[in-house]
C-alpha positions, 0 to 999 in steps of 0.5 A: 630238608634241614633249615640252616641257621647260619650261611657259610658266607654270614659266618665269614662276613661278621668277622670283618668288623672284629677285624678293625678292633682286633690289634694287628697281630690277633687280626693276622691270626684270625684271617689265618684261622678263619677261612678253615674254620668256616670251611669245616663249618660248610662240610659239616652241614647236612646236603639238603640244609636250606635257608627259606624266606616267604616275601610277597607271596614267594617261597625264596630259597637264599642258601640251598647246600648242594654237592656242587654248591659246596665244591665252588664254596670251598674253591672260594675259601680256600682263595680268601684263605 
């Protein structure tokens, strides 16, 4: 197993305050670029790419890429898109 770096989702949610600064015209661009961006990003990352976190004695495992994981991810950005 591959430990992931960055979750699709953390990678969409860290250009929501770039929104606010951008001026209205880049904003548009970049709802209209991002989505594909992060989804390109999703299918690129190995199948068994996991996020591990030890808390309180427990092995978590916040992000796992699966076949499926990444059908419904993608049905979820292409709706934000």
């Amino acid at each position: 197993m591959t430990e992931l770096f960055l979750p699709p989702g953390v990678l969409l949610l860290c250009v929501v305050p770039a929104l606010a600064l951008l001026p209205r015209a880049l904003s548009r661009l970049a709802l209209a670029t991002v989505p594909p961006v992060v989804l390109v990003y999703l299918w690129l990352l190995p199948e068994s790419a996991t996020l591990p976190l030890h808390l309180a004695g427990f092995d978590l495992q916040l992000v796992r890429i699966t076949a499926m994981g990444r059908l419904f991810a993608s049905a979820f950005l292409l709706a934000t898109w």
